[in-house]
BATI-933413 format. One record per atom (N, C-alpha, C): residue in one letter; x, y, z. Coordinates in steps of 0.02 Angstrom, whole numbers, plus 50000, padded with zeros to 5 digits. Example, Ala and Ser with C-alpha at 12.3 -4.5 7.8 and 13.67 -1.06 7.14 Angstrom:
<vexmis>
A506604971650390/A506154977550390/A506604983550390/S506424988850354/S506844994750357/S506455000250394/
</vexmis>
This chain:
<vexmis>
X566375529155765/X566405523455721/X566985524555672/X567585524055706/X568175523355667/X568145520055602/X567695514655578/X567595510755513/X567405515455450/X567285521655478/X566845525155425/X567075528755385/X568055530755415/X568365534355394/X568505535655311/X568625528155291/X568545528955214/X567875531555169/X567265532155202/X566595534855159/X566595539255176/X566915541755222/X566755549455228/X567305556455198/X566705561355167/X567205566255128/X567555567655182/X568115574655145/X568665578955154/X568345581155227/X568525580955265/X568335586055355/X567705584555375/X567495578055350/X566785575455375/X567065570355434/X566345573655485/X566755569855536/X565805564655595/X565975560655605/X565465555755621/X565005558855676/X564395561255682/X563925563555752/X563885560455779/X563455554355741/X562915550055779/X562945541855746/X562655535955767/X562715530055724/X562135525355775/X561745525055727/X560945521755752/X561065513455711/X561205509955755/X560965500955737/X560295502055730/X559965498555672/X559155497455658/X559085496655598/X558625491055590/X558245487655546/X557975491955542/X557195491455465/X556525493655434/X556075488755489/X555685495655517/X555205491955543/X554645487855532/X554775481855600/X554435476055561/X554825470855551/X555295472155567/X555885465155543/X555785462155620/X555785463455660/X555685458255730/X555205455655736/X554605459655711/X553905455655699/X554035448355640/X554305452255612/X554275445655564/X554775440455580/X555335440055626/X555715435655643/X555455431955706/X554955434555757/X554825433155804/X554075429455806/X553715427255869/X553365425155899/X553355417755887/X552765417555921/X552545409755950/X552335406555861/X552265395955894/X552175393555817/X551535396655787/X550855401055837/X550385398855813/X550375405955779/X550505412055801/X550535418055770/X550925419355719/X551375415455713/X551975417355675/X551635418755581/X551265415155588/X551195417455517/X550905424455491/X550635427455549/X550125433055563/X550795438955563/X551055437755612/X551735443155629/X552155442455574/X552375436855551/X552845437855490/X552475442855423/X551865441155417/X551525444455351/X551475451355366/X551155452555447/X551255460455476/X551915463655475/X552355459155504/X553055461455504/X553395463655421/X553375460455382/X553125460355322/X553195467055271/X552385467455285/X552015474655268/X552605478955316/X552715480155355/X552795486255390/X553635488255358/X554015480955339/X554675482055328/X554425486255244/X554125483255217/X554015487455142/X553685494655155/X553465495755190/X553275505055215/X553785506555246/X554255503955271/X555065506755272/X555305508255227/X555575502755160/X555875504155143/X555595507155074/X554975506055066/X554575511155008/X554735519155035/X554405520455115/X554835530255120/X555585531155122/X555975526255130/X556655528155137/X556725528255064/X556515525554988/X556655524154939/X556425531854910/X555745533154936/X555565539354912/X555985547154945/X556365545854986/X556745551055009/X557535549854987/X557585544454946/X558025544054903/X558595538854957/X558175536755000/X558775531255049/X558655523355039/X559025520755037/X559165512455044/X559195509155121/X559035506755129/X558885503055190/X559385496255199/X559515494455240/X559845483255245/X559765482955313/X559775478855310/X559645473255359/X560095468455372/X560625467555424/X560755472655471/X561075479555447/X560755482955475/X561115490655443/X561205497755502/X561245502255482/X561495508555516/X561275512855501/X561215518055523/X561185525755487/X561805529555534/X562225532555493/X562685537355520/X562495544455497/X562565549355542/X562415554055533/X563235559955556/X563395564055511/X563745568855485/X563535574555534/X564035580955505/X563925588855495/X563395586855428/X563665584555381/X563545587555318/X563015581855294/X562895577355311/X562375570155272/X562225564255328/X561675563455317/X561275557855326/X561675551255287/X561955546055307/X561995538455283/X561735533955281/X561715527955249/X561445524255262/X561805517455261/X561855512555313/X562645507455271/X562345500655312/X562565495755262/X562425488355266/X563135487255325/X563145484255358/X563465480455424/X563335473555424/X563925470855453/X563895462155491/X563345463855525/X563255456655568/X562565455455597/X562865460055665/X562285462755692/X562415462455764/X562845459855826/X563135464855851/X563265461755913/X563025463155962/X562585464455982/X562175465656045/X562215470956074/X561795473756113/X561965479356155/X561965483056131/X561575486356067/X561575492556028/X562235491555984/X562665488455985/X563415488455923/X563195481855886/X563475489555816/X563325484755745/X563745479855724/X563965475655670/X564355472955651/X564935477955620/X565335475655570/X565825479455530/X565485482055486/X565665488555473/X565315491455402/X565535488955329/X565045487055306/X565315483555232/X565295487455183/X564545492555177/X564525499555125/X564185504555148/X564295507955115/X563775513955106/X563155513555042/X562555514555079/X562005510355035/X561645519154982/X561695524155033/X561395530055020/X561785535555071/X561695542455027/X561595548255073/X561195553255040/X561275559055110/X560955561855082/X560965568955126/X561025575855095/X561425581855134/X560895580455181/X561285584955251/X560855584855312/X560285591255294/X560145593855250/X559775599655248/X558965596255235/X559405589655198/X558665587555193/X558365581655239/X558825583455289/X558375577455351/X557705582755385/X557175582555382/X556675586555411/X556755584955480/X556725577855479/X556845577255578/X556945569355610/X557185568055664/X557075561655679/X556695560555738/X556145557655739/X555725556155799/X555845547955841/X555875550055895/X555895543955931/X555685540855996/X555205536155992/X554765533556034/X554825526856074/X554845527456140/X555015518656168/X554435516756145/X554745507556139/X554115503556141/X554365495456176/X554495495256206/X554305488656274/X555205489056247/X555525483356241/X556345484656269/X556615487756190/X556415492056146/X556665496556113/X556435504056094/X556575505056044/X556205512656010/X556075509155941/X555585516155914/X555395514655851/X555695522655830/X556025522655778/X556265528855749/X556075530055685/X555765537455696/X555265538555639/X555735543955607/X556025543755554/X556555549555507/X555955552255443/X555905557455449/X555595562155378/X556095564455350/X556305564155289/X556605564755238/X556505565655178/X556595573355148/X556265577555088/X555705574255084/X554965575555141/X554735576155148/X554245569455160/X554655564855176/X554315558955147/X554805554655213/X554225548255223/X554225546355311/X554435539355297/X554755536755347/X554935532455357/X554995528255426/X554995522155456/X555135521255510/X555675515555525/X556055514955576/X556555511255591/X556595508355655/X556765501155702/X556555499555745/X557495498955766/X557505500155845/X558335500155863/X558225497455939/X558425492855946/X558415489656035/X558905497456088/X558555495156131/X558665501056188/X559465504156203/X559965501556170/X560435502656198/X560825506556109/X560395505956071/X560675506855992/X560885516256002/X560585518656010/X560825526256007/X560315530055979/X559745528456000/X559155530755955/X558915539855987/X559005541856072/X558825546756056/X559535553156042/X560215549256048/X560675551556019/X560645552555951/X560575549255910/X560405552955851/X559785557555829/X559425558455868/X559005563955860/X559135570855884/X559435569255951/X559785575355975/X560375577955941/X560985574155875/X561565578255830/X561095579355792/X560525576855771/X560225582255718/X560095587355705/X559625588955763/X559465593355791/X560205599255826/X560655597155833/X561375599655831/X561595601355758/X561605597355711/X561865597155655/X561605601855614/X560895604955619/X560415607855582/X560605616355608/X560765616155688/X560675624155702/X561585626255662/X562185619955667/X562775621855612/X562645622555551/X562255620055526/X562275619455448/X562075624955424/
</vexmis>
């Protein structure tokens, strides 16, 4: 992600870059007329237990957004909308970071045509939803890279 070059320090150089909402944002954009009010309020709730643990691990969340991941830090950055296929829009900021020492881990689970990505961070959980093609168990695997360098 060549865009990133300006937020990133002196010899910091890009691992990984996960497209994904706070989960819960598709629930709440989606279904039929008669559920919709059910899934939006669920969808809802679930985006505020996103972004309540990302807040408590000291991260900011958007929608549409990213997480880039470093040698040295965890990101977090607001993007244009989507373009499909796992690629984000243009990066507009950097919302949060945060050193990689304190990423505890990133977990990640299919669920019908995406993943749900679960990040613990100083100690405190969060979850994130990324369609199948976003880079979701690539960024679990530079972490897990990033952690045995650091």
């Amino acid at each position: 992600m060549e865009e990133m070059g300006p937020f990133l320090e002196e010899g910091e150089e890009v691992r990984a870059v996960l497209i994904a909402r706070p989960r819960g944002w598709t629930q709440s954009t989606a279904g039929g007329v008669q559920t919709l009010g059910v899934a939006s309020a669920l969808g809802g709730r679930k985006q505020q237990e996103a972004r309540g643990g990302a807040e408590e691990a000291g991260l900011q969340l958007a929608s549409p957004g990213a997480i880039v991941l470093t040698q040295k830090r965890l990101l977090t950055v607001q993007t244009g909308e989507a373009l499909g296929m796992g690629k984000g829009g243009s990066v507009k900021e950097v919302l949060s970071a945060v050193p990689i020492t304190d990423v505890d881990s990133i977990k990640v689970k299919r669920l019908l045509l995406g993943y749900v990505v679960t990040l613990k961070v100083r100690g405190s959980e969060f979850k994130l939803e990324a369609n199948a093609a976003a880079g979701a168990k690539p960024m679990a695997e530079a972490l897990e890279r990033a952690k045995v360098e650091a």
